[in-house]
PDB file with SEQRES, HELIX, SHEET and CRYST1 records, atoms N, CA, C and O in Angstrom:
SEQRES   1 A   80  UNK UNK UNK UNK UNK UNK UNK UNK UNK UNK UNK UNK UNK          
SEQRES   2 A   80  UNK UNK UNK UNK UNK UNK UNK UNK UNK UNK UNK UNK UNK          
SEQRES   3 A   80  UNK UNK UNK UNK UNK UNK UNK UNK UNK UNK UNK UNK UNK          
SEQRES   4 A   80  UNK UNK UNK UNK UNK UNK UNK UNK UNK UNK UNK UNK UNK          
SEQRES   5 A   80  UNK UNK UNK UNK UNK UNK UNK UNK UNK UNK UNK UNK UNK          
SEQRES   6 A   80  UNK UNK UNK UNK UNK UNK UNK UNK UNK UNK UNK UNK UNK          
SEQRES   7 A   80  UNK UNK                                                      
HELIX    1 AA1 UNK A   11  UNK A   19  1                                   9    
HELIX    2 AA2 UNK A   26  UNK A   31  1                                   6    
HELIX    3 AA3 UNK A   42  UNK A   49  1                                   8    
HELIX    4 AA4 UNK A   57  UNK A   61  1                                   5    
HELIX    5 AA5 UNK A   68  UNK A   70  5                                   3    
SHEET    1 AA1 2 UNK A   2  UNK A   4  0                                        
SHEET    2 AA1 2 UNK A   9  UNK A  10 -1                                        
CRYST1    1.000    1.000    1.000  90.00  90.00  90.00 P 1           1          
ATOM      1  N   UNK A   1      16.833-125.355  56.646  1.00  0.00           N  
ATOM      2  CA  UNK A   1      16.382-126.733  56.713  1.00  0.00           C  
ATOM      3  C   UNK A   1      17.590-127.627  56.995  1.00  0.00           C  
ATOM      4  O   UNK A   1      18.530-127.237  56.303  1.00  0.00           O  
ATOM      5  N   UNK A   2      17.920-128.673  57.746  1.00  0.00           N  
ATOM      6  CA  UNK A   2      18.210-129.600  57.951  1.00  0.00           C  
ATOM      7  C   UNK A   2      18.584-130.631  57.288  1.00  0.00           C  
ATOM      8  O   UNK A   2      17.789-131.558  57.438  1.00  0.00           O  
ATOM      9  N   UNK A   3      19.635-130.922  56.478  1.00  0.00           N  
ATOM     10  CA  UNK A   3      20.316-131.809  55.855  1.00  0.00           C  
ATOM     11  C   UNK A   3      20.763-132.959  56.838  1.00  0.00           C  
ATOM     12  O   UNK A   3      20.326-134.044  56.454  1.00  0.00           O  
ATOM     13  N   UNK A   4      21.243-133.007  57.585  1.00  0.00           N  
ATOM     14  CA  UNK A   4      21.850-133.915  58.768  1.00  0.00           C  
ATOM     15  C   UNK A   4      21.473-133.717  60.181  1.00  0.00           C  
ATOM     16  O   UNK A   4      22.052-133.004  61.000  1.00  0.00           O  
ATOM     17  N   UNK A   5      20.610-134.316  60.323  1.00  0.00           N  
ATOM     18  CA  UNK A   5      19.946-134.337  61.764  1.00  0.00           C  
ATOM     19  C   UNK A   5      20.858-134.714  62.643  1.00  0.00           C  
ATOM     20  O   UNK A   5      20.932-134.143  63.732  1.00  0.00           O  
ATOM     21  N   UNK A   6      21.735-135.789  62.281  1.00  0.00           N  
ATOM     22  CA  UNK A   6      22.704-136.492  63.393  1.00  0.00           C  
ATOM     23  C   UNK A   6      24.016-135.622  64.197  1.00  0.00           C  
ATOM     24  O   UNK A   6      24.622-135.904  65.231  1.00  0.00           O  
ATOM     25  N   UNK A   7      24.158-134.471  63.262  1.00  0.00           N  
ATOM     26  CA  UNK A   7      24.975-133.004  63.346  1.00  0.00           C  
ATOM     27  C   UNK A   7      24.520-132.325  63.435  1.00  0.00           C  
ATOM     28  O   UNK A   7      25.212-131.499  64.030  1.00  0.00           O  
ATOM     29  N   UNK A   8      23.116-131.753  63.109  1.00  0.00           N  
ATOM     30  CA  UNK A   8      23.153-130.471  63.003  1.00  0.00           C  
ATOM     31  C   UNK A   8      23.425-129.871  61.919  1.00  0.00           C  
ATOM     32  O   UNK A   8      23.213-128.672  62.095  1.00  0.00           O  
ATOM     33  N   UNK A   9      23.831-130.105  60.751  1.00  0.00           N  
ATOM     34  CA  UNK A   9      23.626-129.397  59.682  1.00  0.00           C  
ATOM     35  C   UNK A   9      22.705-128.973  58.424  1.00  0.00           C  
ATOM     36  O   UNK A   9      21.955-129.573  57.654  1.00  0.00           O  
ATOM     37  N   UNK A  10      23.177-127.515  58.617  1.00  0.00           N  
ATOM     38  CA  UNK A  10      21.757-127.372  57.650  1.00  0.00           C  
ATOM     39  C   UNK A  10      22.323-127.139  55.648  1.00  0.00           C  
ATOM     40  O   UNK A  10      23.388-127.037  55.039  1.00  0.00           O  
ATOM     41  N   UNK A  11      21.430-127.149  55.443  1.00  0.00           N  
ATOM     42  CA  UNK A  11      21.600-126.819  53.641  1.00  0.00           C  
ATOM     43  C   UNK A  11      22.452-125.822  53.592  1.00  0.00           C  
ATOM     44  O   UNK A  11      23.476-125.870  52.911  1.00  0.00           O  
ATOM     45  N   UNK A  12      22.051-124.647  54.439  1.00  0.00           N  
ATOM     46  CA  UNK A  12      23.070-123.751  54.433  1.00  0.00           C  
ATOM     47  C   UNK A  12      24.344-123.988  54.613  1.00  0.00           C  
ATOM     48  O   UNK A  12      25.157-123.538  53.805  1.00  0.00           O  
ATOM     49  N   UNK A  13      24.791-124.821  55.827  1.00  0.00           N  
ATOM     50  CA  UNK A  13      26.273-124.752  55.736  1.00  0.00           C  
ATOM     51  C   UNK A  13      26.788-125.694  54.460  1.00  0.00           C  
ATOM     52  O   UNK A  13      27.901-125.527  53.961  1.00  0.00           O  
ATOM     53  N   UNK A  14      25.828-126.723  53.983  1.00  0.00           N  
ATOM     54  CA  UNK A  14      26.599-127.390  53.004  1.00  0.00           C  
ATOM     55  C   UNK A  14      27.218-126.418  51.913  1.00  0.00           C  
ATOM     56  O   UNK A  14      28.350-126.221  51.469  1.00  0.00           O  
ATOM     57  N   UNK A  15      26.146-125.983  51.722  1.00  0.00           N  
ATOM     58  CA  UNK A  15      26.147-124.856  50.359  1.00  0.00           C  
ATOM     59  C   UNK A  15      27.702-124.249  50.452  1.00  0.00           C  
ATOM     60  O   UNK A  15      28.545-124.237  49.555  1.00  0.00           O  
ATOM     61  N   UNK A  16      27.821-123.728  51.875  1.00  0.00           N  
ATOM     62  CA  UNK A  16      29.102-122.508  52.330  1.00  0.00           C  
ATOM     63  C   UNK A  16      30.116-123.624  52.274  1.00  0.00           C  
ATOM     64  O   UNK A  16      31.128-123.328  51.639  1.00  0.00           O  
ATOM     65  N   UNK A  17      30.083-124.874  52.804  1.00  0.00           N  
ATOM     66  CA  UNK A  17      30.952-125.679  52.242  1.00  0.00           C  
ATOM     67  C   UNK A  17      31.663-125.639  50.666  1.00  0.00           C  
ATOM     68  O   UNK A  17      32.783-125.497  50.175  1.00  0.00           O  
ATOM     69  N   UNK A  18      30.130-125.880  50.179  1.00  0.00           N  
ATOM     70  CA  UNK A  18      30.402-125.931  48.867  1.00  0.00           C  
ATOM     71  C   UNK A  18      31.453-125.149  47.659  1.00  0.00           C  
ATOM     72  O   UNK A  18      32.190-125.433  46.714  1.00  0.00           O  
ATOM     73  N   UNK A  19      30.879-123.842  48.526  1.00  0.00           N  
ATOM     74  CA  UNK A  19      31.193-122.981  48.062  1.00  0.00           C  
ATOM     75  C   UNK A  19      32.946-122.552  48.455  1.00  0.00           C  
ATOM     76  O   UNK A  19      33.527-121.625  47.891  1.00  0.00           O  
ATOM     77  N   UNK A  20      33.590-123.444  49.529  1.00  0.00           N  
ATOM     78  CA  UNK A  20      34.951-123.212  49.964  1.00  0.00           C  
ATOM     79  C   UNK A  20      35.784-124.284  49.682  1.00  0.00           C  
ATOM     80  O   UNK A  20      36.889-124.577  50.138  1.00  0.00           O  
ATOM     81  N   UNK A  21      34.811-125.024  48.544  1.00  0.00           N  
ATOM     82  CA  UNK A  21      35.857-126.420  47.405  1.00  0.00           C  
ATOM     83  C   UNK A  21      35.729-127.490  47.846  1.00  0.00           C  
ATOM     84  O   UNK A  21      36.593-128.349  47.667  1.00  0.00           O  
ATOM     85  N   UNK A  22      34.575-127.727  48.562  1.00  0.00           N  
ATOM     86  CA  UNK A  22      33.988-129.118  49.286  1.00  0.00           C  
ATOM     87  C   UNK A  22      32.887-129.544  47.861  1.00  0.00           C  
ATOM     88  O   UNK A  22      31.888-128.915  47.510  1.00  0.00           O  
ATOM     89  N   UNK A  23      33.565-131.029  47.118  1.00  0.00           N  
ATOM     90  CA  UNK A  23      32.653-130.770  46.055  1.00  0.00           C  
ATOM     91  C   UNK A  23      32.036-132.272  45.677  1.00  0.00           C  
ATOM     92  O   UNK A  23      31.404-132.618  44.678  1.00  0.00           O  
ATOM     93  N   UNK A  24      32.619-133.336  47.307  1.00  0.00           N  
ATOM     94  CA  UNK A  24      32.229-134.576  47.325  1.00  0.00           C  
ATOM     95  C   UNK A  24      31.513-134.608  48.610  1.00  0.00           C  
ATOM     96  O   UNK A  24      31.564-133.624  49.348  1.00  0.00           O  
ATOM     97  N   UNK A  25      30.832-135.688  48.944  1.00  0.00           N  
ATOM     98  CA  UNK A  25      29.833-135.913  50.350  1.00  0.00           C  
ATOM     99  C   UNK A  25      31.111-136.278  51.042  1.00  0.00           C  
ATOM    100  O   UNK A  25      30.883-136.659  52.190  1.00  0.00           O  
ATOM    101  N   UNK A  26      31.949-136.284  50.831  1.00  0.00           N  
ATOM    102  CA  UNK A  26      33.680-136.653  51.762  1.00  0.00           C  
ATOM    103  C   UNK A  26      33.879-136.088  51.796  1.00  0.00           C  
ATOM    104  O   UNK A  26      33.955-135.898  53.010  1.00  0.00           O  
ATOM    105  N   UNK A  27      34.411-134.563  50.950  1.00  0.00           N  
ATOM    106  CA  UNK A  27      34.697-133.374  51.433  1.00  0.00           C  
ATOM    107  C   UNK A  27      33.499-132.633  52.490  1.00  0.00           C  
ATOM    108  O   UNK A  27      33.696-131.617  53.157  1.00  0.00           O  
ATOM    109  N   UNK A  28      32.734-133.116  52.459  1.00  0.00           N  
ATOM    110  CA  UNK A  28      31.402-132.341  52.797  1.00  0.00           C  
ATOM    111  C   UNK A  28      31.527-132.775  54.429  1.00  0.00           C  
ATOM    112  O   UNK A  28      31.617-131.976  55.362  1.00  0.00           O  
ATOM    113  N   UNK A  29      31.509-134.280  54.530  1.00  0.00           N  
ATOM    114  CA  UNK A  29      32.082-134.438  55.952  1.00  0.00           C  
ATOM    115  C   UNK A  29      33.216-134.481  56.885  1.00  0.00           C  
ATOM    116  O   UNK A  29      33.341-134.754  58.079  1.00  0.00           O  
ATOM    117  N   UNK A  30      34.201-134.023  55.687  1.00  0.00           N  
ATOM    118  CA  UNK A  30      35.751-133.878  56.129  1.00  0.00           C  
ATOM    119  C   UNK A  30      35.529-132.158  57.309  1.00  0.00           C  
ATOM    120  O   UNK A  30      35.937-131.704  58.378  1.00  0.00           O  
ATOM    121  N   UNK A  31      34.459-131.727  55.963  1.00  0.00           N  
ATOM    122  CA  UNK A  31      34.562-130.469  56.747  1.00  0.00           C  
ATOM    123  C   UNK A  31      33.151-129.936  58.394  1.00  0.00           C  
ATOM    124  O   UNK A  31      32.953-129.032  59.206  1.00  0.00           O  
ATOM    125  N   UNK A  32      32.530-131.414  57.919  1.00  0.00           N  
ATOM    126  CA  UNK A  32      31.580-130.993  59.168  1.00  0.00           C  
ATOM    127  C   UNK A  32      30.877-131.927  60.186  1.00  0.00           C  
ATOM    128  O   UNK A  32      30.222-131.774  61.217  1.00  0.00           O  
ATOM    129  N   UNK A  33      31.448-133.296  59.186  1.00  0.00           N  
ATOM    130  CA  UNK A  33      30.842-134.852  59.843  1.00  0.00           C  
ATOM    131  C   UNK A  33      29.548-134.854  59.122  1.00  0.00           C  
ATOM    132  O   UNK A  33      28.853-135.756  59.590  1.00  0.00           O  
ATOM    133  N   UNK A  34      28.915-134.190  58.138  1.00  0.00           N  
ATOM    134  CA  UNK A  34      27.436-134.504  57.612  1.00  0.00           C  
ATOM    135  C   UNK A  34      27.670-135.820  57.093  1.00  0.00           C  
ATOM    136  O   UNK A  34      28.675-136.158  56.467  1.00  0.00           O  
ATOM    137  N   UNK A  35      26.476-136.704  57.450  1.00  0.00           N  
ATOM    138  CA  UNK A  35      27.109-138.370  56.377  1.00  0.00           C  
ATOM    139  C   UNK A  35      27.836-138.705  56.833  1.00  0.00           C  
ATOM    140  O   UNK A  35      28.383-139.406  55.982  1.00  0.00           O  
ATOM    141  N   UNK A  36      28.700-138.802  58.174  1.00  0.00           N  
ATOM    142  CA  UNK A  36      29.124-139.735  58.978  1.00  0.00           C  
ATOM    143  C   UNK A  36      28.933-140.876  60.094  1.00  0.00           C  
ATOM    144  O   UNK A  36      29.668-141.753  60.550  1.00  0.00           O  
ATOM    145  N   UNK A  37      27.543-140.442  60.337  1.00  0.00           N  
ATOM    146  CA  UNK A  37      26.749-141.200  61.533  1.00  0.00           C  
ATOM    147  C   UNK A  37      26.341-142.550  60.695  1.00  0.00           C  
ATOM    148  O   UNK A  37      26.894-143.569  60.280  1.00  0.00           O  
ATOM    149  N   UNK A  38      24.668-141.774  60.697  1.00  0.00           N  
ATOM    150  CA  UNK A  38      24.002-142.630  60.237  1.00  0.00           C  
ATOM    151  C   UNK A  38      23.432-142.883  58.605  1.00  0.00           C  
ATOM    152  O   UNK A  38      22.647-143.748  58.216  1.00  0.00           O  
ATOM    153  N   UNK A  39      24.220-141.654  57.706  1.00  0.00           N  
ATOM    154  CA  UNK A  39      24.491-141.939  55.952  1.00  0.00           C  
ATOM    155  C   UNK A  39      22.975-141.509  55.380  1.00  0.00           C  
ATOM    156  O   UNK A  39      22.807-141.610  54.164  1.00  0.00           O  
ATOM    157  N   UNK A  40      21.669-140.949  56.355  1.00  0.00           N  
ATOM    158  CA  UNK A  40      20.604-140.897  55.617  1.00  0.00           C  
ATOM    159  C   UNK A  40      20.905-139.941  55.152  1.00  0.00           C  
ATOM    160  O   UNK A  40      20.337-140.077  54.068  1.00  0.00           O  
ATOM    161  N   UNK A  41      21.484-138.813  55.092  1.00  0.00           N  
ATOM    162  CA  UNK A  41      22.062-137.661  54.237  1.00  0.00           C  
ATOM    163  C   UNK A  41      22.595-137.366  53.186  1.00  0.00           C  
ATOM    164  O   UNK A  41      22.542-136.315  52.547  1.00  0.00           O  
ATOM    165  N   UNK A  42      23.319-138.651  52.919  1.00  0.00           N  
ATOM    166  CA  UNK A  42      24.576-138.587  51.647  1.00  0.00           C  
ATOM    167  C   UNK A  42      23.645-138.136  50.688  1.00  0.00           C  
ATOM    168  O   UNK A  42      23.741-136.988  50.254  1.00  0.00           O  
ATOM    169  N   UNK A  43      22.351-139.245  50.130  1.00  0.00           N  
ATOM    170  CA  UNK A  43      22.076-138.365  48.988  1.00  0.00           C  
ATOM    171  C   UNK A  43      21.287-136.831  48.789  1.00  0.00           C  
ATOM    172  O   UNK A  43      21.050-136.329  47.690  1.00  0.00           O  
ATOM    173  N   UNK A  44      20.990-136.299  49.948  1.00  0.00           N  
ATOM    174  CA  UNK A  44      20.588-134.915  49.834  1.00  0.00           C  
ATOM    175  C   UNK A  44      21.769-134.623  49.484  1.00  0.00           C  
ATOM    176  O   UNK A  44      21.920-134.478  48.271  1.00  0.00           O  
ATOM    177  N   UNK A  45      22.964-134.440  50.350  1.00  0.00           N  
ATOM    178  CA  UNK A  45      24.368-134.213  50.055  1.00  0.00           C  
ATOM    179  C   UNK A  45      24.388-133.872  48.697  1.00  0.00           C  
ATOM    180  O   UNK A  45      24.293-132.734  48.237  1.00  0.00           O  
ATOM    181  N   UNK A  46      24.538-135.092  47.984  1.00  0.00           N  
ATOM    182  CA  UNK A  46      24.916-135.359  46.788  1.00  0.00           C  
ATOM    183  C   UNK A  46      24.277-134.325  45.900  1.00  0.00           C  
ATOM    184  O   UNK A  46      24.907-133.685  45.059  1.00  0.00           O  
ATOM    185  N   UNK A  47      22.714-134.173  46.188  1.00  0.00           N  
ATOM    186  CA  UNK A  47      22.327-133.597  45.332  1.00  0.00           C  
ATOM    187  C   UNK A  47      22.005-132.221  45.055  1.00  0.00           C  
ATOM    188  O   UNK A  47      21.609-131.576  44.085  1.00  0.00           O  
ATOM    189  N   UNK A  48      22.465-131.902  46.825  1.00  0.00           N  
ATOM    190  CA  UNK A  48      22.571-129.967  46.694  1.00  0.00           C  
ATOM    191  C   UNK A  48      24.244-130.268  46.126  1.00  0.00           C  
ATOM    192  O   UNK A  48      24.125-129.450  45.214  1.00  0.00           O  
ATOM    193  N   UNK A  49      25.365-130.670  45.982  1.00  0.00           N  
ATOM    194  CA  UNK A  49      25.966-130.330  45.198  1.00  0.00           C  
ATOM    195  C   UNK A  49      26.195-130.697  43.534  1.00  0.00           C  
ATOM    196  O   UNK A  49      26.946-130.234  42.675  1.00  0.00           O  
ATOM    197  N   UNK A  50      25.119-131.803  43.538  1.00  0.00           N  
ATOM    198  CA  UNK A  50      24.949-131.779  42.147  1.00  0.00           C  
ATOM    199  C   UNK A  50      24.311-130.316  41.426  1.00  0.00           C  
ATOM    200  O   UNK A  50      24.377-130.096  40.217  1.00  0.00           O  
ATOM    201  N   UNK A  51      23.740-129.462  42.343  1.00  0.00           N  
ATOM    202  CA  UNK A  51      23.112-128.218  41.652  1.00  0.00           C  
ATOM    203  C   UNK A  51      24.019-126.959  41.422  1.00  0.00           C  
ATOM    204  O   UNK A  51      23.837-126.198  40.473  1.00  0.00           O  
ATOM    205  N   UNK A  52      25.116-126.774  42.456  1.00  0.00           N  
ATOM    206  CA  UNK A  52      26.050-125.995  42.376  1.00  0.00           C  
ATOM    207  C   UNK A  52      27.244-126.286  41.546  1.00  0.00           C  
ATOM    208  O   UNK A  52      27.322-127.347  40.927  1.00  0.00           O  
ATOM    209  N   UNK A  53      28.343-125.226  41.501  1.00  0.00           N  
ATOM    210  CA  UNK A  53      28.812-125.094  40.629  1.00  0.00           C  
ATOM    211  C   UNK A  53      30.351-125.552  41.263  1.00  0.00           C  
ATOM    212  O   UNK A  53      30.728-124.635  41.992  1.00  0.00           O  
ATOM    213  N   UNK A  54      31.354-126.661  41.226  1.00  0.00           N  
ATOM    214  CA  UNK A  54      32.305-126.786  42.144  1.00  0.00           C  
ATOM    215  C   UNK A  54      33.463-126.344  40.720  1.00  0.00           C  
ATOM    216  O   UNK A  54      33.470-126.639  39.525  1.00  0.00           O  
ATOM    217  N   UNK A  55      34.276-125.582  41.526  1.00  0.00           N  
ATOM    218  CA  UNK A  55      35.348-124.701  40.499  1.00  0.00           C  
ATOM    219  C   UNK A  55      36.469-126.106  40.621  1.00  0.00           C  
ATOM    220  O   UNK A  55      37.412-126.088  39.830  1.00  0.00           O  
ATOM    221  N   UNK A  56      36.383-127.113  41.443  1.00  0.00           N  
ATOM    222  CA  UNK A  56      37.140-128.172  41.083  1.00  0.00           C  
ATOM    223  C   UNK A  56      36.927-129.019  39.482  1.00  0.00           C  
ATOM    224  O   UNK A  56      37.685-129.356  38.573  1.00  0.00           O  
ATOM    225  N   UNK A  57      35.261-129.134  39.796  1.00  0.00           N  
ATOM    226  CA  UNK A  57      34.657-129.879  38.736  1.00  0.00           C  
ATOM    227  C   UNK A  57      35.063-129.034  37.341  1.00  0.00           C  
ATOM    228  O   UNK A  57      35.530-129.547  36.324  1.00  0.00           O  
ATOM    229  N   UNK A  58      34.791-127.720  37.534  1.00  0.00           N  
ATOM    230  CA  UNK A  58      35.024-127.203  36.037  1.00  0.00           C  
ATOM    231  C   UNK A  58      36.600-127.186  35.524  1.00  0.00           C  
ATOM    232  O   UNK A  58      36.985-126.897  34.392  1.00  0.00           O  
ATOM    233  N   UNK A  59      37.269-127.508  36.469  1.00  0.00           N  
ATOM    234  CA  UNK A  59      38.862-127.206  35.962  1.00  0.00           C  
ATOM    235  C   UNK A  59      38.884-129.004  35.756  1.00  0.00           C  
ATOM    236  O   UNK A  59      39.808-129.107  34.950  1.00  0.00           O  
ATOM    237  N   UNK A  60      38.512-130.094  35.961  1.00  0.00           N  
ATOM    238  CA  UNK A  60      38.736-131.545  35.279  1.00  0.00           C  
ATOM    239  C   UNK A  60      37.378-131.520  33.798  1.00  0.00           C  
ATOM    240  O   UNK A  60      37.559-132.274  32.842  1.00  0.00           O  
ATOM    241  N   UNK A  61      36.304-130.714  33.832  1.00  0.00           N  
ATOM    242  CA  UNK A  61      35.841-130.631  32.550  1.00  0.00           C  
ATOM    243  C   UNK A  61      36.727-129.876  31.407  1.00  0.00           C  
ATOM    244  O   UNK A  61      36.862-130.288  30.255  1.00  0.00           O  
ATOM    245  N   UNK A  62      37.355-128.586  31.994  1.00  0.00           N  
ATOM    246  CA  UNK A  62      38.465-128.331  31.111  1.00  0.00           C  
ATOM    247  C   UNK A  62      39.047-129.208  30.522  1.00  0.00           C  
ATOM    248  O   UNK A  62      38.772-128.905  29.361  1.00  0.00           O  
ATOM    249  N   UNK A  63      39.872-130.394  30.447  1.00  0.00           N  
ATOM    250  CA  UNK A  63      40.904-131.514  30.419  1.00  0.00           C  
ATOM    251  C   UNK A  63      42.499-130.916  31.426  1.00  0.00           C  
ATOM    252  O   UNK A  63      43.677-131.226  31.250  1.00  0.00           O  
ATOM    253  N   UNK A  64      41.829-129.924  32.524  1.00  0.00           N  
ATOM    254  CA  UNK A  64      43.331-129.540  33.457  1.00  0.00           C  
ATOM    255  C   UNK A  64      43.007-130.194  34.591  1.00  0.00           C  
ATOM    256  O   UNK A  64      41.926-130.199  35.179  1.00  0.00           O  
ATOM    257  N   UNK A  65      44.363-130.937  34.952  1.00  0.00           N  
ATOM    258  CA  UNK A  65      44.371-131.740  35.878  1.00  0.00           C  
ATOM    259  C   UNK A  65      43.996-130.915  37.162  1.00  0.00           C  
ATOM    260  O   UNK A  65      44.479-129.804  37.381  1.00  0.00           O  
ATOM    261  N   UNK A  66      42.840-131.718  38.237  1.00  0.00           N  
ATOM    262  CA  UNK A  66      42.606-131.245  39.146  1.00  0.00           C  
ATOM    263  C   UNK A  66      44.318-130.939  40.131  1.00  0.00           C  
ATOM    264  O   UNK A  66      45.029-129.948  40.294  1.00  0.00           O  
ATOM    265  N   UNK A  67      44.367-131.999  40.464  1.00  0.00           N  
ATOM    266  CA  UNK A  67      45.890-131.973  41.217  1.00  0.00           C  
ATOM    267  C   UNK A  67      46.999-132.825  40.806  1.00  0.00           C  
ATOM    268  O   UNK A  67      46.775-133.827  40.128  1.00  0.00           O  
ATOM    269  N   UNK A  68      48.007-132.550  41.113  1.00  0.00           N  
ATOM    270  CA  UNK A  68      49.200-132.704  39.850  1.00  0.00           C  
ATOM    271  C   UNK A  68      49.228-134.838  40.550  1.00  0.00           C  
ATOM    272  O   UNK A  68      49.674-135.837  39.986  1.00  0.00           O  
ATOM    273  N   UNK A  69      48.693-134.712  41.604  1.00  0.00           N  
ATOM    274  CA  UNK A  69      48.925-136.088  41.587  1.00  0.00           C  
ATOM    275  C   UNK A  69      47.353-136.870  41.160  1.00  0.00           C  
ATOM    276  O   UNK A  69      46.739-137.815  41.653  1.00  0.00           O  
ATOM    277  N   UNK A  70      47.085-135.935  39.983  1.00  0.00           N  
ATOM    278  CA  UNK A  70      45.629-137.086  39.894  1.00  0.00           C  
ATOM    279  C   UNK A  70      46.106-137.538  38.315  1.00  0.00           C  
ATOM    280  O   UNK A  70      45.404-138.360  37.727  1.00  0.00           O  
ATOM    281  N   UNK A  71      47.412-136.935  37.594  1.00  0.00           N  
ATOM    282  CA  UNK A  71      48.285-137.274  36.344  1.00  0.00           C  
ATOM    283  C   UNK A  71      48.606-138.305  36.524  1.00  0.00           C  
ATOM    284  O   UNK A  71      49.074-138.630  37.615  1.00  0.00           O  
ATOM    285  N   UNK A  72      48.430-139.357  35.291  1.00  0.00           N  
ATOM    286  CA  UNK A  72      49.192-140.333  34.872  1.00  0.00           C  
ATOM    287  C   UNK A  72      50.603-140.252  34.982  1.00  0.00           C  
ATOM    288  O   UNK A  72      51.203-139.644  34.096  1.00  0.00           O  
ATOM    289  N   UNK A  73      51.223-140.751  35.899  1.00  0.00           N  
ATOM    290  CA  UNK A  73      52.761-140.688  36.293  1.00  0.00           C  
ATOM    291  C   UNK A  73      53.040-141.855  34.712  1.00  0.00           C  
ATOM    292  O   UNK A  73      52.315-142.802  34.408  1.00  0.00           O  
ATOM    293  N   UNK A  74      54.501-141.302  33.826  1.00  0.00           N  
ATOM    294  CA  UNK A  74      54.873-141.670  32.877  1.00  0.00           C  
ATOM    295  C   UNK A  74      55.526-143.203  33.792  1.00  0.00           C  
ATOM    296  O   UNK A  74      55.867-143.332  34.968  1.00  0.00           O  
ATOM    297  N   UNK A  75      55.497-144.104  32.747  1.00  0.00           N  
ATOM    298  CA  UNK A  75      56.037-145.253  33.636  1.00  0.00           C  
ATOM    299  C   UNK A  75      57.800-145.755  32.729  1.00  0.00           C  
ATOM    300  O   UNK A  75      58.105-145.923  31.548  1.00  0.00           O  
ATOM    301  N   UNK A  76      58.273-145.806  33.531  1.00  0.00           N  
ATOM    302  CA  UNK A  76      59.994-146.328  32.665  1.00  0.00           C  
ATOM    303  C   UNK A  76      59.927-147.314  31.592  1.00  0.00           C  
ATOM    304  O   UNK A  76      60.711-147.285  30.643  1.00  0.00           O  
ATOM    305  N   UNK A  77      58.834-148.352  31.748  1.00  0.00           N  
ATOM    306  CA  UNK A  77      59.170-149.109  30.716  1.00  0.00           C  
ATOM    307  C   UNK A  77      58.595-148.691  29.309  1.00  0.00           C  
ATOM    308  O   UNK A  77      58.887-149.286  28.272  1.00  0.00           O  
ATOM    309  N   UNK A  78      57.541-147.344  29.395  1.00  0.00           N  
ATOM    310  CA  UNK A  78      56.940-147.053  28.181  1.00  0.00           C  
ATOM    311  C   UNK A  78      57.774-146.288  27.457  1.00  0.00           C  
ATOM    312  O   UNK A  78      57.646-146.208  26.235  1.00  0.00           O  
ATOM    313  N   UNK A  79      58.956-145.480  28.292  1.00  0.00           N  
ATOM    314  CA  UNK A  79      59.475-144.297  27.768  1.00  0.00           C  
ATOM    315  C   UNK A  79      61.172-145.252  27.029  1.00  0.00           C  
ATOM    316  O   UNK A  79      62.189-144.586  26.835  1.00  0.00           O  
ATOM    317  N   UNK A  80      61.141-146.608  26.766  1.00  0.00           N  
ATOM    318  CA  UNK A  80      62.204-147.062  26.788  1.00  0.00           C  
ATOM    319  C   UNK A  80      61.450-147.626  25.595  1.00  0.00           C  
ATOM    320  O   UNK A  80      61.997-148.433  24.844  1.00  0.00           O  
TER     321      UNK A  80                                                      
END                                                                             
């Protein structure tokens, strides 16, 4: 089935997206343009990956930082 008519994409490739650490409708069109045209997609988007499981999402439910620049950088005047 057809998630993005304006591309060509189907549920399937989102999913395979999904599944290769695409775990926002931005990653989702970084990797294929779905939700770049005309946006009637985003919330299917949204919500086949609200059903899956993104190994990004579970490592910020941990409390481990997704990527070292998503840390609170210490600031000079606190450490003084």
């Amino acid at each position: 089935m057809y998630v993005c008519s304006c591309f060509g994409v189907t549920e399937q490739q989102v999913k395979q997206h999904a599944e290769n650490g695409a775990c926002t409708p931005r990653q989702i069109a970084s990797a294929c343009k779905a939700g770049t045209d005309c946006g009637s997609c985003v919330r299917r988007i949204q919500a086949l990956l609200g059903r899956g499981v993104c190994p990004r999402r579970e490592l910020a439910d941990e409390g481990k930082p997704v990527l070292a620049s998503l840390e609170a950088p210490e600031r000079l005047d606190e450490a003084a």
